[in-house]
C-alpha positions in Angstrom: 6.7 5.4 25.4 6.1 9.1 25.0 8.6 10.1 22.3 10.0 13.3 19.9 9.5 11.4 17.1 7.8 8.4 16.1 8.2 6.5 13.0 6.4 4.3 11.5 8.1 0.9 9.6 11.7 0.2 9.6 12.8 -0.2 6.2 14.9 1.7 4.3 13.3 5.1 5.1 12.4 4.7 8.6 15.8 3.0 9.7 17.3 6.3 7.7 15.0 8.8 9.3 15.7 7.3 12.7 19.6 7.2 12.7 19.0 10.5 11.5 17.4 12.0 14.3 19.4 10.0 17.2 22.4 11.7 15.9 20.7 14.6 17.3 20.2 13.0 20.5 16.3 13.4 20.6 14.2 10.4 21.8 12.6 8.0 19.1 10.2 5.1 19.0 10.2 2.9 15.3 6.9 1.0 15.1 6.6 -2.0 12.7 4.8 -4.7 12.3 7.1 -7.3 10.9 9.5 -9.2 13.6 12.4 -7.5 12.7 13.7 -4.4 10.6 13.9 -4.1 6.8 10.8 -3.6 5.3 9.8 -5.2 2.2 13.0 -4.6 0.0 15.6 -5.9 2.6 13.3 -8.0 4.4 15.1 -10.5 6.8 17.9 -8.7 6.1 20.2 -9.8 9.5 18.2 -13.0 10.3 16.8 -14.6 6.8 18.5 -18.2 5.6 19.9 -16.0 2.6 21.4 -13.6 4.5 25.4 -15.4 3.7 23.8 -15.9 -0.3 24.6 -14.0 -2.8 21.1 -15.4 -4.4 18.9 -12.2 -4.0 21.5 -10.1 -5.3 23.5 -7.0 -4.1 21.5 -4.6 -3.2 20.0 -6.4 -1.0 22.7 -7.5 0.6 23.2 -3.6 1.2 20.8 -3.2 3.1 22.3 -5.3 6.0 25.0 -2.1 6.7 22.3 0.6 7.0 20.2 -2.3 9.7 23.2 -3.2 11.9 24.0 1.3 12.1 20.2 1.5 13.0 20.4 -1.2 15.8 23.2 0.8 17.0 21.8 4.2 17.3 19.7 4.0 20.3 16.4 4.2 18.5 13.8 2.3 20.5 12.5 -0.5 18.3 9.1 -2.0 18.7 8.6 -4.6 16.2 5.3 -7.0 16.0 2.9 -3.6 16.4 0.6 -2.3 14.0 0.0 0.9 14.1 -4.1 1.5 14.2 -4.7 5.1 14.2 -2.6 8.7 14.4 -4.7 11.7 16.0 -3.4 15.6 15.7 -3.9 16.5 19.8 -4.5 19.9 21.1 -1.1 20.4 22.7 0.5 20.3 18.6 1.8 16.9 19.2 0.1 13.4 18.2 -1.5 10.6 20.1 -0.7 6.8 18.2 -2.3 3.9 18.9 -0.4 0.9 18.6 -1.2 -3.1 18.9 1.0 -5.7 19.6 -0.6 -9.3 19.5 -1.7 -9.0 23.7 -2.4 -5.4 24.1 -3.2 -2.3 22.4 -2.0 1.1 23.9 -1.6 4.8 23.3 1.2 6.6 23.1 1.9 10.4 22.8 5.0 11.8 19.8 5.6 15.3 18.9 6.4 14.5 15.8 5.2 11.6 13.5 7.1 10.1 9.9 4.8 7.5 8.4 7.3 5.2 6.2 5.0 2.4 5.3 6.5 1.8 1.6 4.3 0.3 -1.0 2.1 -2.6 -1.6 1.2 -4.6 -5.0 -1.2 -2.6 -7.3 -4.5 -5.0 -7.8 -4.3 -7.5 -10.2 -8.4 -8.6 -10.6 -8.0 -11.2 -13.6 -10.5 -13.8 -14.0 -9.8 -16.6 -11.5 -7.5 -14.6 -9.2 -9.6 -16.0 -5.9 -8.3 -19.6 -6.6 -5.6 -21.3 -4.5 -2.1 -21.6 -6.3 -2.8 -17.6 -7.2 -0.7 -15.2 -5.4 0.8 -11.8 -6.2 4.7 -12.0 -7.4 5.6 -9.4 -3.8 4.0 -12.4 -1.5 6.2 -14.7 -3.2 9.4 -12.9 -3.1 8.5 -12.2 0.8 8.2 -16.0 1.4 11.6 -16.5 -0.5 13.5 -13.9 1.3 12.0 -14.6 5.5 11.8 -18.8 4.3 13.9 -19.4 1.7 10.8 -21.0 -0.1 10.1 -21.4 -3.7 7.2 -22.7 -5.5 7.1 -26.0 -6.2 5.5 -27.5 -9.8 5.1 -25.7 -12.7 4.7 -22.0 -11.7 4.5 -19.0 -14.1 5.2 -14.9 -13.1 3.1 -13.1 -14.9 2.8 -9.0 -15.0 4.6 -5.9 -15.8 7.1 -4.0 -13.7 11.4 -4.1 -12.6 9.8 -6.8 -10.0 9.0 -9.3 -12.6 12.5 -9.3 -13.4 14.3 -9.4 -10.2 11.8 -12.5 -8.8 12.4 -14.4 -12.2 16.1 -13.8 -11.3 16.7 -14.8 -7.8 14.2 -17.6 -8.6 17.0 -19.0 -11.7 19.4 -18.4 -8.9 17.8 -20.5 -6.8 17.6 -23.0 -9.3 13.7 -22.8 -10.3 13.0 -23.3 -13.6 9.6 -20.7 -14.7 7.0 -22.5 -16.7 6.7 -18.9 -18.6 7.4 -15.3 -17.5 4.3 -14.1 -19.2 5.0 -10.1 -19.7 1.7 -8.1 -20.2 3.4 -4.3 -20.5 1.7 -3.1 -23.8 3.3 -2.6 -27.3 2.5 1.0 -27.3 4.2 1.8 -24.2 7.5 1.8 -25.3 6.9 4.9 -27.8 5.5 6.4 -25.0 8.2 5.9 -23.0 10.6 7.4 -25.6 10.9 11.3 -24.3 12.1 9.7 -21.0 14.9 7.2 -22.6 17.2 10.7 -22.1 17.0 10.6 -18.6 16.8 6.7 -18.5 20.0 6.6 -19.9 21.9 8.5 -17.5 20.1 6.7 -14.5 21.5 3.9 -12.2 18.6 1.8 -13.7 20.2 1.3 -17.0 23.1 -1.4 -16.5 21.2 -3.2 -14.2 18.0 -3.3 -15.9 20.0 -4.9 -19.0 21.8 -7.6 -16.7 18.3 -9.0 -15.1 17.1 -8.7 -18.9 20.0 -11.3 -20.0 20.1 -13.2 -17.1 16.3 -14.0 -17.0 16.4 -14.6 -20.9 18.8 -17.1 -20.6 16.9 -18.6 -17.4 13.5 -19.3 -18.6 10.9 -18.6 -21.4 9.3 -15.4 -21.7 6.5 -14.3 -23.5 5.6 -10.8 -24.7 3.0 -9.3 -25.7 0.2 -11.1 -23.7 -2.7 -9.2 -23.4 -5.1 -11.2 -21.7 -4.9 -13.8 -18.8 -7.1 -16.2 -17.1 -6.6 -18.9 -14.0 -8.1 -21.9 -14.6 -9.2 -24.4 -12.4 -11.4 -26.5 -10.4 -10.8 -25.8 -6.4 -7.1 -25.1 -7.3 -5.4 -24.1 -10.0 -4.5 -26.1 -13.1 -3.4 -23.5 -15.7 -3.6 -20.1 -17.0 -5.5 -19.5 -20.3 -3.5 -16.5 -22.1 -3.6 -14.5 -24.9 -0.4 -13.3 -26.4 -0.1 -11.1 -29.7 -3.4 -12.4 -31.0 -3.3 -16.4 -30.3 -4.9 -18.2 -27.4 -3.4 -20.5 -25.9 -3.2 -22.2 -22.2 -0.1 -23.2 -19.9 -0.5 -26.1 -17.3 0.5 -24.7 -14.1 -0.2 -25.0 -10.1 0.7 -21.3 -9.3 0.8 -18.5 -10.6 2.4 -15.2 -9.3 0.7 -12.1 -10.5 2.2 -8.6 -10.5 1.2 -4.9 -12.1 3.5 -2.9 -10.2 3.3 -1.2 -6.9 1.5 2.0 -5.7 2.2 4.0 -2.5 0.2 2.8 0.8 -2.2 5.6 1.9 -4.3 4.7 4.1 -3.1 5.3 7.5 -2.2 8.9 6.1 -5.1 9.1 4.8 -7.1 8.4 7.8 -4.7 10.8 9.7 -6.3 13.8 7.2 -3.5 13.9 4.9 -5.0 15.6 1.5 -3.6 13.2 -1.7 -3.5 13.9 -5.2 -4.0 11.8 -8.1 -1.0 10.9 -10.5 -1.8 10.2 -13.7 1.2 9.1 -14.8 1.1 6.5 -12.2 -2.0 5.8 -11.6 -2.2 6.0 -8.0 -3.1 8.4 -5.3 0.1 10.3 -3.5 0.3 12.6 -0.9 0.3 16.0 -1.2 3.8 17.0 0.4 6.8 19.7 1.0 9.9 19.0 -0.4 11.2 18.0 2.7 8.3 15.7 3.5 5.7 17.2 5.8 2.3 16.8 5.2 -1.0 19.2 4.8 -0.8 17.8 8.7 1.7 19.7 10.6 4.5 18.0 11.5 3.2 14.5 9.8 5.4 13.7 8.1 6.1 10.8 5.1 8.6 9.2 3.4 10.1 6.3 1.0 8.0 4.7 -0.9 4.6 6.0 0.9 5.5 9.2 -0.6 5.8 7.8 -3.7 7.8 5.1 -5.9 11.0 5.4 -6.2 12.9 2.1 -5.2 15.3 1.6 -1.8 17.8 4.4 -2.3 15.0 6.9 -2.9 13.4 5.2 0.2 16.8 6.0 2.2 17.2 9.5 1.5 13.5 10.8 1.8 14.2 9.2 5.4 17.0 11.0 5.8 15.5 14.6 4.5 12.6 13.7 6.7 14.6 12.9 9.9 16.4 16.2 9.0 13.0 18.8 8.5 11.7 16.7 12.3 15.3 18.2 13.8 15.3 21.7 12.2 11.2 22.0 13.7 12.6 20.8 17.1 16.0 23.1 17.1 16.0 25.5 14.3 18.6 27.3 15.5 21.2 24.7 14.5 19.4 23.8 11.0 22.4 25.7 9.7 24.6 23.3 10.9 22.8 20.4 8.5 23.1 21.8 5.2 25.7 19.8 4.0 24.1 16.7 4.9 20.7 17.9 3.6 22.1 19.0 0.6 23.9 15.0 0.0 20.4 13.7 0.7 18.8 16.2 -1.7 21.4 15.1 -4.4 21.4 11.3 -3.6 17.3 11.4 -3.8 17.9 12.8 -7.6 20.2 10.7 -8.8 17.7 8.0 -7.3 14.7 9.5 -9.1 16.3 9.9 -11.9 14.8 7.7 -15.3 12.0 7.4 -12.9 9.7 8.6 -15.8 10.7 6.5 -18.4 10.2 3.1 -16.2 6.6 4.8 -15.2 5.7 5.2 -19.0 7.3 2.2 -20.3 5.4 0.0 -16.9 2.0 1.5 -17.4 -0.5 -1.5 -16.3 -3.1 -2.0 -19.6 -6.7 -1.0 -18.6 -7.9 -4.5 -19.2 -5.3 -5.5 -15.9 -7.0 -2.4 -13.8 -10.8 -3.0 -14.6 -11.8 -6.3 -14.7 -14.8 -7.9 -16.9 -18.6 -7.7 -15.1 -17.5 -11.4 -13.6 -14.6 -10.7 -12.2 -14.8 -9.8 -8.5 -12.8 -7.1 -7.5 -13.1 -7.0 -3.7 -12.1 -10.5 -2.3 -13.0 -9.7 1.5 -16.5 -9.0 0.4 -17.1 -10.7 -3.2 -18.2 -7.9 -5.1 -17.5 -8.0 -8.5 -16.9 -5.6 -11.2 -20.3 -6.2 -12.4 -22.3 -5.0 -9.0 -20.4 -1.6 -9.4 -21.0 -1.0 -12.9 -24.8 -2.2 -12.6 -24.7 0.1 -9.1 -22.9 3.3 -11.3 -25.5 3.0 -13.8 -28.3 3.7 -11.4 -27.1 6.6 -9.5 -24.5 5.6 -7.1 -22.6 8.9 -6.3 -19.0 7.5 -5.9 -16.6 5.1 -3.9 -17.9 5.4 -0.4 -21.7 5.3 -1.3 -20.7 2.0 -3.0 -19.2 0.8 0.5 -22.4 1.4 1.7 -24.6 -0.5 -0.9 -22.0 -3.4 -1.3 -19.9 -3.1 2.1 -16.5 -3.2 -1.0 -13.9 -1.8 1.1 -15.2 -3.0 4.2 -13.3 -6.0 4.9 -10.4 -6.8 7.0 -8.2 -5.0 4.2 -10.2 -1.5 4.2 -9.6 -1.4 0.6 -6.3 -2.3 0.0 -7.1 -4.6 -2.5 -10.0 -3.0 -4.3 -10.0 1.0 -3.4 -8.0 1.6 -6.6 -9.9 -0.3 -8.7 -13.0 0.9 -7.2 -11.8 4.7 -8.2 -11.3 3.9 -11.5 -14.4 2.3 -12.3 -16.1 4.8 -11.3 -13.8 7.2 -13.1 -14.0 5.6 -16.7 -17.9 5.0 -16.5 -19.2 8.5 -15.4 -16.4 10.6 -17.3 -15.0 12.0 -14.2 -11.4 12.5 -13.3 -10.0 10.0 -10.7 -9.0 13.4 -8.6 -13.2 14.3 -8.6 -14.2 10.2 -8.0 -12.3 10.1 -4.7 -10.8 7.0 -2.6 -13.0 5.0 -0.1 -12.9 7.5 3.4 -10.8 5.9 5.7 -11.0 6.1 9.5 -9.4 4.4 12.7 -8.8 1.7 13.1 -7.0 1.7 9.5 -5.9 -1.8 10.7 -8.1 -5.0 12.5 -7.9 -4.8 15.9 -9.3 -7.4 18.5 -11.8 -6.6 21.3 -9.5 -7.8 23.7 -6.9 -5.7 22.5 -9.2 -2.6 22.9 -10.5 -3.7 26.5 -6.7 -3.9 27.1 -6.3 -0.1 25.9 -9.5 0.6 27.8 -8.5 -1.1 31.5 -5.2 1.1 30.7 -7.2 4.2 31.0 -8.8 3.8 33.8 -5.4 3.0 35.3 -4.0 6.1 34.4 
């Protein structure tokens, strides 16, 4: 399993990255935890019910060329493993460990390209812990690997290009929306106005407009909301909203929730990879060269883990990526890449480009990010918003002495679900910067491992 490179996640940027670098010949091992390749965007790609549809539109359906060229290029596939930890060793390589459902094991890469894309940003409204509440990405996973929809009166409810693309491959499938109920602010259009330039010339334009008309045609939208609430005894019965001043409530038995997406960090940053905080997207990102590498030498990252910018993007940070991993291994032939770096470099703007515009125009309101004193906010752990603010107020220093008081981010999500809430709680309540607040520290094992898996990787070492 010892490897030149290895990556981890197969979607679009690891798949890229990885027919990259077998081009060159050199040795590498793709790590992902789904059962087969395609990440989130073309998930099930080769082996979903809706592979033959033209129901979740073209581009994913694209995606099925660049999976069939990755099977074919020799790269070393392990799929069903979760990588748990990445560790800089002496020799300037890295030791990984990865678990598969029987076993965990270590294995030793010169070179490592973390390509774990995105996950949903936290959506903490009030009743967001009942059953029949899910975010909008679970949904679309569960129509894409199952060809399953909700059934009964659902509503989509959030900000983002994702609210639009689900609401159309769900009229496609023929489900009729009790309400698309869209939350992005009135005032974020004008702020999104010295982007429209670059907007306009972007590949987002035409087919932002024909989602527009074909979900306006589909089912009822409603702008404007500013509040939401689930309702419900034990399950889910309704959503209480609040659109342009009037309060009103829809019957429903699910609701899909969405804010947008923000890069995953934290196996990189558990690996010691510095992040900044982006302002204009409201996330933490990390700190990279243009060609990908880390403040970790020869870490690298790419797609959406380096930051949002959609499946194309995705493709050609791989690509860059795969291409900085060959030039480190055989620099004397980085000549001989140029033109192929220099197609990646182009493709990657063009990608990018109106990037700014959808980031302005998506901005989640504050009332979506932190949550009344009754909301909870970690769900492994129920600690509401309340127990930080009340835990701020007397002294607590920041994220991680919060963990310790209130064990929020300690669950079997290590803060996936409330580490950027957590930051900006703390940010908007002691006049600090998100940069200064911090994210909850994050060690190995980033991900839940078993005791038996570990006794596995222990009888291992005594073997050796």
């Amino acid at each position: 399993m010892n490897c030149d490179l290895l990556i981890i996640g197969a979607g679009p940027a690891g798949m890229a990255a990885a027919i990259t670098a077998r081009q060159a010949g050199i040795s590498v091992v793709v790590a992902d935890e789904n059962p087969a390749v395609g990440g989130q965007v073309y998930r099930s790609v080769e082996t979903g019910p809706l592979v033959q549809s033209d129901l979740l539109g073209a581009d994913y359906s694209s995606g099925r060329e660049l999976a069939e060229v990755f099977a074919a290029s020799g790269a070393q596939h392990q799929s069903g493993t979760t990588v748990f930890m990445i560790e800089r060793t002496q020799t300037h390589g890295f030791t990984i460990g990865l678990a598969t459902s029987e076993r965990a094991r270590m294995v030793e890469a010169r070179h490592v390209l973390i390509a774990t894309g995105a996950l949903e940003r936290p959506c903490p409204i009030p009743g967001w812990t009942l059953p029949g509440v899910m975010t909008a990405g679970a949904a679309q996973t569960l129509l894409k690997s199952s060809a399953i929809a909700p059934e009964g009166p659902t509503i989509l409810a959030g900000s983002g290009p994702l609210l639009s693309v689900l609401a159309a491959q769900y009229a496609r499938a023929g489900v009729k929306l009790a309400a698309v109920l869209d939350t992005t602010p009135r005032g974020n259009w004008l702020k999104a106005l010295p982007h429209l330039p670059g907007f306009l010339m972007s590949p987002y334009l035409l087919k932002g407009l024909k989602l527009l008309r074909e979900v306006m045609s589909a089912h009822r939208i409603i702008r404007h909301v500013s509040a939401l609430e689930a309702v419900g005894e034990g399950q889910l019965s309704g959503v209480s909203v609040v659109a342009s001043g009037r309060t009103f409530m829809i019957p429903a038995t699910t609701l899909l929730l969405h804010q947008g997406v923000v890069p995953q960090v934290n196996l990189a940053m558990a690996s010691g990879v510095a992040h900044v905080w982006s302002e204009a997207r409201l996330a933490f990102e990390p700190a990279l060269a243009p060609d990908g590498e880390t403040t970790v030498p020869g870490l690298f990252i790419a797609g959406d883990s380096a930051g949002i910018g959609g499946a194309q993007a995705a493709q050609a940070r791989g690509l860059l990526a795969g291409l900085a991993i060959l030039d480190r291994i055989d620099p004397a032939t980085r000549a001989s890449r140029q033109t192929q770096r220099s197609r990646a470099e182009a493709s990657l703007a063009r990608s990018l480009r109106g990037r700014a515009f959808l980031d302005a125009l998506y901005r989640p309101a504050p009332q979506f990010r932190m949550p009344a004193d009754d909301v909870i906010i970690c769900r492994c752990e129920d600690v509401t918003a309340g127990d930080v603010r009340r835990l701020i107020a007397r002294g607590t220093q920041g994220p991680n002495q919060m963990k310790a008081f209130t064990r929020a981010g300690m669950g079997p999500c290590q803060g996936r679900s409330c580490g950027l809430t957590l930051t900006e709680l703390f940010a908007k309540q002691t006049g600090r910067s998100p940069q200064q607040v911090g994210h909850l520290r994050l060690r190995a094992p980033v991900k839940p491992i078993t005791v038996g898996q570990m006794a596995g990787l222990a009888d291992a070492e005594q073997r050796d």
